[in-house]
C-alpha positions in Angstrom: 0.0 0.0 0.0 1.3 3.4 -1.1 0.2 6.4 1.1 0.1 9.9 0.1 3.4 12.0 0.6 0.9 14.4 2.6 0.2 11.3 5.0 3.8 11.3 5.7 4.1 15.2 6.1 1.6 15.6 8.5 -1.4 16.6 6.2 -4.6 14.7 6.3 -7.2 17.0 5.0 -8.2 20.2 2.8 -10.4 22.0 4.8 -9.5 24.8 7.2 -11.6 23.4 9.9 -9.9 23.0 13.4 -12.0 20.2 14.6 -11.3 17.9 11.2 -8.9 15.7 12.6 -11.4 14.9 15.8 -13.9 14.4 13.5 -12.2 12.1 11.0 -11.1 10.1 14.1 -14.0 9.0 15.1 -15.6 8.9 11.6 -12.9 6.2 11.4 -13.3 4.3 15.1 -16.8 3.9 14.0 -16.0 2.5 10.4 -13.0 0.0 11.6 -15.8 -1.1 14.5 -13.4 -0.1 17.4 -16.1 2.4 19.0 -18.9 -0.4 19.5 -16.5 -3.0 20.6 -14.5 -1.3 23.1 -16.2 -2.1 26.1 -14.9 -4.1 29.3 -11.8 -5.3 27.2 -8.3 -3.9 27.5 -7.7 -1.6 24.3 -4.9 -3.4 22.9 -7.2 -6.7 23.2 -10.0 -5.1 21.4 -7.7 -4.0 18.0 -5.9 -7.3 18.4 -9.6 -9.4 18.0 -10.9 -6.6 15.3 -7.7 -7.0 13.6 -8.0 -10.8 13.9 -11.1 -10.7 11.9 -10.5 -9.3 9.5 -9.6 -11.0 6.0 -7.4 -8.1 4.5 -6.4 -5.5 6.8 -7.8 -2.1 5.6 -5.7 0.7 5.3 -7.8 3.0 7.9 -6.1 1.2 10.9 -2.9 3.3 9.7 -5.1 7.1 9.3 -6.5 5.9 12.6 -2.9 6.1 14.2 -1.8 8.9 12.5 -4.9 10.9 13.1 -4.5 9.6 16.4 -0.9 10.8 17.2 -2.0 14.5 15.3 -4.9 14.9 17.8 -2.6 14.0 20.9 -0.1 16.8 19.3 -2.7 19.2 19.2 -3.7 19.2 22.7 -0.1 18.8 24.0 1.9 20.6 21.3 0.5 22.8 18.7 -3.3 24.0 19.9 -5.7 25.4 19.7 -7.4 23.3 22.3 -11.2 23.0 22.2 -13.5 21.5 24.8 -14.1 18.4 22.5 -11.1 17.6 21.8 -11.4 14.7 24.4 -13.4 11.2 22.6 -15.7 10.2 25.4 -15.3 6.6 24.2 -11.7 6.6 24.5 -12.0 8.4 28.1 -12.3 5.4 29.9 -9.5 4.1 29.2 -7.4 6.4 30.7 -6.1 4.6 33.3 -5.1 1.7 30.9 -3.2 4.1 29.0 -1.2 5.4 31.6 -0.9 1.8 33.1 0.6 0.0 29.6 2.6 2.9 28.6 4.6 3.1 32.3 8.6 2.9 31.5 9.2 3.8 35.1 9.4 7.4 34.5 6.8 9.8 35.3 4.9 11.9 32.9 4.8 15.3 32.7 2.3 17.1 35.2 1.1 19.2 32.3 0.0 16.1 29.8 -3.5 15.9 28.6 -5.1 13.1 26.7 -2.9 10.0 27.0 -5.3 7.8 26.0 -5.1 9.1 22.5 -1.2 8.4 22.0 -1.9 5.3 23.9 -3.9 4.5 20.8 -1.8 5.5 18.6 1.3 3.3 19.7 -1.0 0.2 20.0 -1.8 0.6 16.4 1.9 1.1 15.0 3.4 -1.6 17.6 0.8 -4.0 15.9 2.5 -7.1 13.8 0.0 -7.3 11.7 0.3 -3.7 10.8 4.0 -3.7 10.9 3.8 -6.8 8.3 1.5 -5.1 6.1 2.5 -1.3 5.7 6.4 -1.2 6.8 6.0 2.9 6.8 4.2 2.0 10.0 7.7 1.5 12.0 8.4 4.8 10.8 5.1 6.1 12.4 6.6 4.3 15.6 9.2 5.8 16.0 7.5 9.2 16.1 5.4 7.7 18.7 7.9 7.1 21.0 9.6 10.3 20.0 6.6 12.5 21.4 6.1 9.5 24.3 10.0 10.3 25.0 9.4 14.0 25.2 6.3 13.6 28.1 8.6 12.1 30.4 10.3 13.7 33.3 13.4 11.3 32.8 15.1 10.2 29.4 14.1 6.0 29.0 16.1 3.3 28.0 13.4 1.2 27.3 12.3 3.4 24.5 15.8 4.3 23.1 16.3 0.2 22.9 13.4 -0.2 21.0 13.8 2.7 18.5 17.6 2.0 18.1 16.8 -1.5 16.1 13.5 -0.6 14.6 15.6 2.8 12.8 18.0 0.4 11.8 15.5 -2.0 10.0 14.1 0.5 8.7 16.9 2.3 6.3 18.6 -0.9 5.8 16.0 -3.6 5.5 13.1 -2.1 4.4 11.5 -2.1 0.6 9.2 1.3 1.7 12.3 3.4 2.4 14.1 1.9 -0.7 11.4 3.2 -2.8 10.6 6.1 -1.0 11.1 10.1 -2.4 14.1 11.8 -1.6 12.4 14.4 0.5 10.5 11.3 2.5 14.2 10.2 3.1 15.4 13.3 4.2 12.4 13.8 6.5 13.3 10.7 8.0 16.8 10.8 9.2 16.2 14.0 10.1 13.3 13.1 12.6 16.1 10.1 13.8 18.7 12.6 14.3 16.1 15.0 16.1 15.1 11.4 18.0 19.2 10.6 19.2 19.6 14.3 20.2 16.8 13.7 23.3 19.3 10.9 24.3 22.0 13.0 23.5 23.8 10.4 21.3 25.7 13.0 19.6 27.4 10.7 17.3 24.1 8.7 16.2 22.7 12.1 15.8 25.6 13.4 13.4 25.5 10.3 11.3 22.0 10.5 10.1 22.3 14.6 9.7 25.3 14.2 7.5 23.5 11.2 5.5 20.0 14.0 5.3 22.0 16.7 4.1 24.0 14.5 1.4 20.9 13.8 0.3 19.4 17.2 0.0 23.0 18.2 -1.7 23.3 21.3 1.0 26.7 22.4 2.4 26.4 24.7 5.6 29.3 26.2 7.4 30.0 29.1 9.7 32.1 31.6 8.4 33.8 35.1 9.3 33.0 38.7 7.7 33.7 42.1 8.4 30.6 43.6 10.7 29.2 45.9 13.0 26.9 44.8 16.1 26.1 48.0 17.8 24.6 51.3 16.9 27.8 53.0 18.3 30.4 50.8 16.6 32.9 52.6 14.9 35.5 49.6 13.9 34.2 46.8 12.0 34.9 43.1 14.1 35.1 39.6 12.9 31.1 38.2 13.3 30.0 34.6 12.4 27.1 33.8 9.6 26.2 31.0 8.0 27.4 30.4 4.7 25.0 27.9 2.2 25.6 26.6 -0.8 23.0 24.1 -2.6 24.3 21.6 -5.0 21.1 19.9 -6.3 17.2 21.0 -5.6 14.7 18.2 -4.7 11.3 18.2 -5.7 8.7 18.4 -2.5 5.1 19.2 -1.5 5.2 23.0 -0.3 2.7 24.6 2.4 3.3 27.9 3.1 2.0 29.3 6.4 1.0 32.5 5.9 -0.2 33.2 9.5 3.5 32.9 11.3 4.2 33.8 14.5 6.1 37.2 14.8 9.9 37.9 15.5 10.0 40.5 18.1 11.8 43.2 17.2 14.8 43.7 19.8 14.3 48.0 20.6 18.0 48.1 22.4 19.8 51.3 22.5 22.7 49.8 21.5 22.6 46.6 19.5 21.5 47.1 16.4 18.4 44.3 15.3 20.6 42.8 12.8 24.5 42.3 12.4 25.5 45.0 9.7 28.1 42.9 7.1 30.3 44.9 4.7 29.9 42.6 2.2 25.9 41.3 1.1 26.0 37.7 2.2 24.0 36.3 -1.1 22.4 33.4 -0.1 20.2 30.9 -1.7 17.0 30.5 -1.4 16.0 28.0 0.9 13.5 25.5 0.8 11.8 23.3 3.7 13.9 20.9 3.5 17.1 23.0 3.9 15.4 24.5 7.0 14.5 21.6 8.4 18.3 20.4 8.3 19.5 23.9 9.6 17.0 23.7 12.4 18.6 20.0 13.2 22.0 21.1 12.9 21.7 24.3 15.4 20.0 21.9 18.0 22.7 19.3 17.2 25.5 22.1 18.5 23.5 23.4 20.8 23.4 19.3 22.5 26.8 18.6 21.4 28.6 21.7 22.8 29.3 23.4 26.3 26.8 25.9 27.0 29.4 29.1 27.1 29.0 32.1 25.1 31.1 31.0 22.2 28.4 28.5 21.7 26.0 31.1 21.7 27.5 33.0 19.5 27.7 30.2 17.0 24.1 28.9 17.0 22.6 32.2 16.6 23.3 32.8 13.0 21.6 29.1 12.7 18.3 30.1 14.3 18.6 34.2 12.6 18.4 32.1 9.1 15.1 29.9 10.2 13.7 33.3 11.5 14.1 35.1 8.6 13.4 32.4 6.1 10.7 30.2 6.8 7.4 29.6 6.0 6.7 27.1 8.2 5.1 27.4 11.5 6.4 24.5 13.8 10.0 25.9 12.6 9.6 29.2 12.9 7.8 28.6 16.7 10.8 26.2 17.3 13.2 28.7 16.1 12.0 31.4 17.9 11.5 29.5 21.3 15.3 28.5 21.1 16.7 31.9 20.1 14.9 33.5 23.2 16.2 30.5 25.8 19.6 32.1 24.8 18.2 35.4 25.2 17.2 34.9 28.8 20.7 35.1 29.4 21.5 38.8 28.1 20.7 41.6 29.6 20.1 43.3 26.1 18.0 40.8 24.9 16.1 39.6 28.1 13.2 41.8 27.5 13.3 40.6 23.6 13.1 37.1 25.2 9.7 38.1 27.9 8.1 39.3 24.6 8.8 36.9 22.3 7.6 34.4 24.7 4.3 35.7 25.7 3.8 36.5 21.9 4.6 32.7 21.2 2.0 31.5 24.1 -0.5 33.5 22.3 -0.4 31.6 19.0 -2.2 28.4 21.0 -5.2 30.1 21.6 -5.9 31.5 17.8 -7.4 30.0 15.1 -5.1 30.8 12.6 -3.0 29.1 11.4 -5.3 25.6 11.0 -4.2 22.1 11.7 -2.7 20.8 8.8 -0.2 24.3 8.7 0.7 23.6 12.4 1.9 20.0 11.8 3.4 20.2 8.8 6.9 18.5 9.2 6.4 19.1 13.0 8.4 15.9 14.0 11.5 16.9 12.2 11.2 20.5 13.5 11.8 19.2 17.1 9.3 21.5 18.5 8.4 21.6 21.8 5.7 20.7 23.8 2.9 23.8 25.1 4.6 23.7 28.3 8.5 24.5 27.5 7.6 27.9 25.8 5.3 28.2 29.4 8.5 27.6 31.6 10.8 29.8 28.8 8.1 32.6 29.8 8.5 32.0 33.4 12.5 31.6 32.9 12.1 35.0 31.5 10.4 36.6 34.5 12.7 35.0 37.0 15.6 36.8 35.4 14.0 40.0 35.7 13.4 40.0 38.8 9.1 39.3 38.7 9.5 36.5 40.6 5.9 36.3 41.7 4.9 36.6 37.8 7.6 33.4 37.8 6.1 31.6 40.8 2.6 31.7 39.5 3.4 30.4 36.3 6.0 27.4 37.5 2.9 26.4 39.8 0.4 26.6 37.4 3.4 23.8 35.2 4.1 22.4 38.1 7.5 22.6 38.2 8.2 22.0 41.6 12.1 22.2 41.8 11.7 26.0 40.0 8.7 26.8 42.8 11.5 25.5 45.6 13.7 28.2 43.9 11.6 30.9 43.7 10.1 30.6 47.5 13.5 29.9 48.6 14.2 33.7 46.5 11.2 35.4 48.4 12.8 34.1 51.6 9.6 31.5 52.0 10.8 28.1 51.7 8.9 26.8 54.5 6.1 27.5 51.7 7.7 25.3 49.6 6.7 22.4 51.6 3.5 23.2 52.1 2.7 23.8 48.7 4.2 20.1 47.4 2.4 18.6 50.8 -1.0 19.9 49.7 -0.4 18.2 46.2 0.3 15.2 48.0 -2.7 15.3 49.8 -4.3 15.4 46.7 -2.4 12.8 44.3 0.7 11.5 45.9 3.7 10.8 43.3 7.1 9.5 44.0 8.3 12.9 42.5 6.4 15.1 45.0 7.7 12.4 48.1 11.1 13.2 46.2 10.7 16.9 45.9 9.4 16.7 50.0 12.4 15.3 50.4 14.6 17.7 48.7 12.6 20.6 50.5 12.5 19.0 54.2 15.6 17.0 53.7 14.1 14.0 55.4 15.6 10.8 53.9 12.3 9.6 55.3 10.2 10.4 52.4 12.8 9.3 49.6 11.7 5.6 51.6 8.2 6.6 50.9 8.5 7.5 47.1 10.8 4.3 47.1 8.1 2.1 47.8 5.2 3.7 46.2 7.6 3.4 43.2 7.8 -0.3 44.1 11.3 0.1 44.5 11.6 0.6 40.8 11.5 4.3 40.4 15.5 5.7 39.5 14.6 9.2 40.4 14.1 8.3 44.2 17.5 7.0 44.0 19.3 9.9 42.1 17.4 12.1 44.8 18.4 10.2 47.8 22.0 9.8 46.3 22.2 13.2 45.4 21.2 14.5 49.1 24.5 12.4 50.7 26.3 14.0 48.1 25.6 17.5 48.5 26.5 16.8 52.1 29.7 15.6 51.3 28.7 12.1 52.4 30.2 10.1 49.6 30.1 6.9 50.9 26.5 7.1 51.4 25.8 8.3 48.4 27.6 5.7 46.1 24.4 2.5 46.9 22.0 4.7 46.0 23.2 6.9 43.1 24.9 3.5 41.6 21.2 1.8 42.1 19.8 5.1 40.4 22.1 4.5 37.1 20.8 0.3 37.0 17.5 1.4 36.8 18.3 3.8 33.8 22.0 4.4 32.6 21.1 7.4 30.7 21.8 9.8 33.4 24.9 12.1 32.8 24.0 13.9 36.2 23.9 10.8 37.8 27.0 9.1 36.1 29.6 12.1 37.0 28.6 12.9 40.8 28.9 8.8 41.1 32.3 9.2 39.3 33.0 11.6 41.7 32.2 10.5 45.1 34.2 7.2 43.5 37.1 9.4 43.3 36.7 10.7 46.6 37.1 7.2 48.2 39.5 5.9 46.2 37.3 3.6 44.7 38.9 3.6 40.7 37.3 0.6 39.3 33.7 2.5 40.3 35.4 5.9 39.6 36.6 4.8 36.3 33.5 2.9 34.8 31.0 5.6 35.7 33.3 8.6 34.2 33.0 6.4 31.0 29.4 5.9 30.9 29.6 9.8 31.5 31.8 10.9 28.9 29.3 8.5 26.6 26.7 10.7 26.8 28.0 13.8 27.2 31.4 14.1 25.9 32.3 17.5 25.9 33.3 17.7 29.3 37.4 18.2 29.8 36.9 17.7 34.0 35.3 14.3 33.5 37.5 13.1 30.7 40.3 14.5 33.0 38.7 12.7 36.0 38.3 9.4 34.1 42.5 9.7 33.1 43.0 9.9 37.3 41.1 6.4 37.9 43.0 5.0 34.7 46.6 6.1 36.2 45.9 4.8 39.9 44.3 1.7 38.3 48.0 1.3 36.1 46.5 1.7 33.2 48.6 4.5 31.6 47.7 3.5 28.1 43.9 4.4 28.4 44.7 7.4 30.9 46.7 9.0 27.7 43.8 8.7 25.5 41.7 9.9 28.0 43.6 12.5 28.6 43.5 13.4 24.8 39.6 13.9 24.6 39.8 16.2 27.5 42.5 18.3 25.6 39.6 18.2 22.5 37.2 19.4 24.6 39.3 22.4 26.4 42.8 23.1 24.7 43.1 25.9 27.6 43.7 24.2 30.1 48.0 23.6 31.2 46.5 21.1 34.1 45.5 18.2 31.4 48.1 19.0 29.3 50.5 18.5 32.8 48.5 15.1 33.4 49.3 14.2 29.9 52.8 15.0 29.7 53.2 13.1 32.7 51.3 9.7 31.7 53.8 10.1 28.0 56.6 9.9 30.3 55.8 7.2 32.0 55.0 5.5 28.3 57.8 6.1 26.5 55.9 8.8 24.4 59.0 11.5 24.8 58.2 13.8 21.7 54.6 14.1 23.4 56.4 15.2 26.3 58.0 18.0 24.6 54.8 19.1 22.7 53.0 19.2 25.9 55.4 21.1 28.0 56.1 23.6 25.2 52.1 24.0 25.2 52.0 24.3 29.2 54.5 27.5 28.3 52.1 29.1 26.5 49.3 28.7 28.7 51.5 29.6 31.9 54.1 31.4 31.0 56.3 29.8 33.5 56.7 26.4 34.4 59.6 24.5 36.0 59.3 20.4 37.1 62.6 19.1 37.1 61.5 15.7 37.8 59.8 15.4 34.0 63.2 17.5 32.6 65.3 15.4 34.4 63.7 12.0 32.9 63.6 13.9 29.9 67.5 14.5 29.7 68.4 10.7 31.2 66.8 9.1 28.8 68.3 11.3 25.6 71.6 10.7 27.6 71.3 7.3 27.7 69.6 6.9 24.4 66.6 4.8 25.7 64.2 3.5 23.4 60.9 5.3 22.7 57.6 3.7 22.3 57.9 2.7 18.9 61.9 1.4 19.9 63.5 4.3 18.6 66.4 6.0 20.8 65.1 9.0 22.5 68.6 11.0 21.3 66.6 11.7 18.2 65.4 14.4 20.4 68.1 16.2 21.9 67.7 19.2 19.3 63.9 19.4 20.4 64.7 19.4 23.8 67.8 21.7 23.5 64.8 24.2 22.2 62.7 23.4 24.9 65.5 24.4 27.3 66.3 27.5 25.2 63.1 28.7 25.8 62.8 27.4 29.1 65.9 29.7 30.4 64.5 32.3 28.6 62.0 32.4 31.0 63.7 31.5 34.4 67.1 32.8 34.8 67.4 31.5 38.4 66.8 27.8 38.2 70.0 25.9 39.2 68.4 22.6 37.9 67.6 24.0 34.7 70.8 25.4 33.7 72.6 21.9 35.3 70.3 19.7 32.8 70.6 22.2 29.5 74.4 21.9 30.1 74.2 18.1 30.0 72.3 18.1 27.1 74.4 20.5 25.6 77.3 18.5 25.8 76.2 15.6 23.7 76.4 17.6 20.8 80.4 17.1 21.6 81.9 20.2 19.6 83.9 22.5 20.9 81.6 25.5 20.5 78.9 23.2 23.0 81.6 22.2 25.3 81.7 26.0 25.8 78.2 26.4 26.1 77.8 24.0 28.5 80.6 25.2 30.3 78.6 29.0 30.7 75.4 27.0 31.2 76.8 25.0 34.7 78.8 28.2 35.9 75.0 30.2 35.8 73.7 27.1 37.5 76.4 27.6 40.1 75.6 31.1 40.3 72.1 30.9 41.1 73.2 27.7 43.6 75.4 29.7 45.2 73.2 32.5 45.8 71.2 30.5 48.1 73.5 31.2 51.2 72.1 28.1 53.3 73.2 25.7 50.8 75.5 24.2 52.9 73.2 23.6 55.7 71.5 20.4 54.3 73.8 17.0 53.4 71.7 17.1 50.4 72.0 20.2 49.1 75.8 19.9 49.7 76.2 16.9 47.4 74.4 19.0 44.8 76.6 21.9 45.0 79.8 19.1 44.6 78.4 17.4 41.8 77.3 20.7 40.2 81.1 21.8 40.8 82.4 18.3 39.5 80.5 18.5 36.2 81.6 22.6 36.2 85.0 21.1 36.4 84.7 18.7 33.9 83.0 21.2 31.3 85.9 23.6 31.6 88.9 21.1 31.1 87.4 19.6 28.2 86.1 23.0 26.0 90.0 24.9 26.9 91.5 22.1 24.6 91.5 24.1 20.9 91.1 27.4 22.6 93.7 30.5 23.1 95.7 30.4 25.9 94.0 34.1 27.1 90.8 32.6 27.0 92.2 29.1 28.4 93.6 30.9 31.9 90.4 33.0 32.0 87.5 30.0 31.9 89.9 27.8 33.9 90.4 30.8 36.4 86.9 30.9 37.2 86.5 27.5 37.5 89.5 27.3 40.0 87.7 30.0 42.3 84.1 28.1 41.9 85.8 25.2 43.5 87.7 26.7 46.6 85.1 28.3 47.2 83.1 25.4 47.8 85.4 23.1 49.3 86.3 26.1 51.7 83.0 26.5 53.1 82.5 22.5 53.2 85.4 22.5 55.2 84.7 25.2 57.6 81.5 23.5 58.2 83.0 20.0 59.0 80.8 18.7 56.2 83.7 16.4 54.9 83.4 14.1 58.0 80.0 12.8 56.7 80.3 9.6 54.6 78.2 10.8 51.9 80.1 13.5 50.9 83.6 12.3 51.8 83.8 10.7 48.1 82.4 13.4 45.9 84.4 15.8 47.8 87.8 14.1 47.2 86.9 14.1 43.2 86.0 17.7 43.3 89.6 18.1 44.8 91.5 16.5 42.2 89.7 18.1 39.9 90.5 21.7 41.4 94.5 20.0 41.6 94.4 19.0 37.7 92.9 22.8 37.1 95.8 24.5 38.9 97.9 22.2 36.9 96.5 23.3 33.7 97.5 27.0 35.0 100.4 26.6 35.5 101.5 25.4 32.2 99.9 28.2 30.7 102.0 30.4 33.3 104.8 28.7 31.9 103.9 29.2 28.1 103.4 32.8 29.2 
């Protein structure tokens, strides 16, 4: 059976009448027979026995579900609601709904008509349907899309089920095969859109990159010449989004010609529009181009810290939608995102109160009809009624109206943000109250959980723990999550590790049990929960960083290096990873890593001295050990006689430093580096010798000696194919260095200690063959 492309788009009638899809509902129960059979029976039990009988199964089971899933949209998603929206004979089922469609995470307080998904899944879950019409896995996926977005928590349950039925589909399937191109781009569009509420970023990428090879569109962000303020005199580098369009596809079009409206922004500053030098020609865009665009900013917008360079990069993404579209889901999508970011700005905050109350209005008008408000609405990732609601409220709060805010979170629901705001007005006591009344009313594990937030009384996470049936994984993120803030680590591991078996997709969850992990030593724990972290969410340099630390006490230097790598991905600014990598490529063998990464700690510190890694460093070019991939290290004595160069550019005073560039120095073994070296020890004895309680420590003693015995050394061997002038002056200096020191280990009776007695007679005879070499200059004189 081949539907319509409109079936697929979201368009199931002509007519501009707002009750249509209602009415063709229940024009269809009563033809397919499901009206006067649906009495003490379960639902699914009463499709399964009509579906049973029949001989060839009609092609109004698959309208039903669609029409179905539209009406549950409408109420939940795009308006206008009407009184009679709700089908008395599907009413009563209700409870049956909400019973068979439990993943163990609540639904959202702000849901109406369940019953009517409910209906819808049944139909597209059906075998026999699925047998017959293969599009109708496609249709189930969108199910579990909106089902996904009604939840309070993301489900696993419904990510395992869509993850093989999208495979089947694009791989296995004769309908995609033969479907239209834009049909194919709708769909891995709407996937993409599905991955991103999971936040698999990489599943996510995949099926964008394969939608926008199809629609032959190449999108990038590039830099011009522009002015953002009124006031600006000197043009600055801005980001915009440069297109270009290889191919056009054929589609159905539906222009909206009743959009929503872009607030204008009325700063007395920023200009409404970034004023490029150069007119940024672009091509004209068509749905399907938008539709990617739309995907793509909410794919960086997942995939990227929230900081203000991220801002700044998914605002040209949302300005093109804005100023392009035609189509009202993206364009209420659009402009719902764009004033999230806005709520942030304090010259755009009051853009962001507007928009959002001018958005909220569009649910209550007539225009535009049905069929305009769900075209392509599954691939616009549009938000439910109540996320433009709480943007409103988020609005307020910023401002400062933070009754406006309070009023409007209770009227959602959103507990956690009423905490907030009471705890603002100094009234948290009210807090309580508030979520005790609802209790009172319909008790919830979330409102025991919230209770226990508010009172923090561990005594009513045990109550929503067994009203849950001691299956709910919010009562144990909650109950983890309350040790935790107190620093109780211990106690919270059970319960936060309990929380993550009952549903692994919980970043929040993952990197506090990481942490607490860390905090008692725990690295097996630490380890495995910073990698389910950094699988979800894997722009974070602290966790990738964290993860490294668990590898490294666990021994595992290998994985603690590429760990260590994705942290540096995610945050090249920061010299502490790139110190915990340099020192796991030590201890691997990766040497020229070493030098990369303290060249790059240089840059980011400006100083930075740790002799032991520059000591290892010069032992193993000195002794020519073999790298990691069995090549001798002394391939890298010129890249580490720059990293020294620069390193003493920097610190003048380091004894150490000077000691280990003059050993490196020397293996070059020409006359001009004997010299070199010879300068570089006699400024490391400078700046040892202007420590004046050198000799108080046995230690430091035995450093100054074998600083002097290597001085010694350096001098006799670079005065060999020298003039005698410069001969009696370097050997001069090197005779005082030395009586100087053995003078002052003498007067302190230092010589009588066994560890020096040895190092002290070498640094003698060294001073004797020195005043030898003198006097046969004397005597050539």
């Amino acid at each position: 059976m081949q539907f319509p492309n409109s079936f697929f788009l979201g368009v199931h009638h002509d007519d501009d009448d707002d009750n249509s899809c209602r009415k063709k509902l229940d024009f269809l129960a009563d033809k397919l027979k499901l009206k006067n059979n649906l009495r003490n029976d379960s639902l699914q039990k009463t499709i399964d026995e009509i579906m049973d009988n029949e001989t060839e199964l009609s092609e109004n089971w698959m309208e039903l579900g669609s029409l179905a899933l539209h009406l549950f949209i409408k109420s939940n998603w795009t308006g206008p609601v009407a009184n009679d929206d709700e089908l008395e004979w599907l009413a009563q089922k209700k409870e049956e709904a909400y019973r068979e469609l439990n993943v163990g995470i609540e639904y959202n307080d702000n849901v109406i008509h369940l019953e009517v998904l409910y209906l819808a899944k049944l139909i597209f879950e059906n075998e026999k349907i699925v047998s017959t019409y293969e599009s109708a896995m496609w249709w189930f996926v969108r199910v579990n899309y909106i089902l996904q977005m009604i939840l309070d928590d993301v489900s696993n349950t419904i990510l395992q089920q869509c993850e093989l039925i999208i495979e089947k589909i694009y791989q296995n399937t004769e309908w995609y095969h033969n479907a239209p191109i834009h049909l194919k781009v709708l769909f891995h569009v709407e996937v993409a859109q599905f991955f991103l509420l999971y936040k698999r970023i990489n599943e996510s990428d995949k099926h964008l990159e394969i939608a926008q090879s199809m629609a032959g569109l190449i999108i990038e962000l590039r830099g011009a010449m522009g002015k953002r303020t009124k006031y600006q005199i000197k043009e600055k580098a801005l980001l915009y989004l440069n297109i270009e369009k290889e191919k056009e596809i054929d589609h159905p079009v539906l222009n909206c010609n009743s959009l929503p409206i872009s607030v204008n922004l009325n700063d007395d500053v920023r200009l409404e529009h970034i004023e490029f030098i150069e007119n940024m020609q672009q091509p004209k865009l068509n749905l399907l181009d938008e539709i990617i665009i739309l995907a793509k900013c909410h794919h960086l917008q997942v995939g990227q810290p929230k900081d203000n360079l991220a801002t700044e990069e998914i605002i040209p993404y949302l300005d093109t939608i804005i100023e392009s579209t035609k189509n009202w889901p993206l364009k209420m999508e659009a402009l719902r995102q764009r004033s999230a970011l806005e709520i942030k700005d304090k010259r755009s905050i009051e853009r962001a109160l507007s928009q959002s109350e001018s958005l909220i209005g569009q649910y209550n008008q007539s225009v535009p009809s049905e069929c305009y408000r769900m075209y392509t609405l599954f691939a616009s990732g549009m938000k439910p009624i109540w996320a433009f609601k709480q943007n409103l409220a988020d609005a307020m709060l910023s401002l400062g109206m933070i009754k406006g805010a309070l009023d409007l979170y209770l009227q959602l629901q959103l507990w956690e943000e009423v905490i907030v705001c009471y705890t603002i007005l100094e009234l948290r006591h009210k807090a309580a109250e508030i979520i005790r009344q609802e209790i009172s009313k319909k008790p919830t594990v979330k409102l025991w959980c919230l209770l226990g937030d508010s009172e923090q009384n561990t005594n009513h996470y045990e109550t929503a723990w067994k009203l849950s049936g001691e299956k709910s994984s919010r009562v144990q993120r909650h109950w983890g999550l309350y040790y935790f803030s107190k620093q109780l680590y211990a106690e919270s591991i059970p319960h936060l590790k309990l929380s993550v078996e009952l549903n692994n997709i919980q970043e929040n969850v993952w990197i506090r049990l990481g942490f607490a992990c860390l905090q008692v030593e725990d690295w097996n724990s630490a380890a495995k929960s910073y990698r389910h972290y950094c699988d979800l969410e894997q722009s974070s340099f602290e966790a990738w960083n964290n993860l490294a630390k668990a590898y490294i006490k666990l021994g595992d230097k290998l994985r603690a290096y590429h760990a260590l790598h994705d942290a540096i991905k995610c945050n090249y600014e920061k010299w502490e990873v790139w110190d915990n990598l340099m020192i796991v490529c030590i201890d691997l063998g990766y040497f020229s890593e070493v030098i990369r990464c303290y060249h790059r700690i240089l840059e980011l510190k400006g100083k930075h001295v740790d002799i032991q890694v520059l000591e290892i460093l010069t032992k193993v070019i000195n002794d020519k050990v073999s790298n990691s991939e069995s090549e001798s290290a002394r391939k890298l004595l010129h890249q580490a006689l720059e990293l020294f160069g620069r390193l003493t550019a920097l610190i003048q005073t380091n004894p150490h430093v000077w000691r280990l560039y003059a050993e490196l120095t020397i293996l070059n073994e020409t006359d001009l580096d004997y010299q070199k070296a010879a300068q570089y020890l006699q400024r490391s004895y400078r700046a040892s010798s202007a420590d004046t309680k050198w000799f108080q420590k046995i230690e430091s003693t035995k450093n100054m000696l074998q600083l002097c015995e290597s001085l010694a050394n350096a001098y006799l061997k670079c005065t060999h194919n020298v003039s005698v002038g410069i001969k009696r002056s370097m050997l001069g200096s090197a005779k005082l260095s030395l009586q100087s020191v053995i003078t002052k280990v003498k007067q302190e009776k230092l010589e009588e200690h066994n560890e020096i007695v040895e190092i002290l007679m070498s640094v003698e005879n060294l001073l004797k063959h020195i005043v030898e070499e003198l006097d046969k200059v004397k005597n050539t004189d």
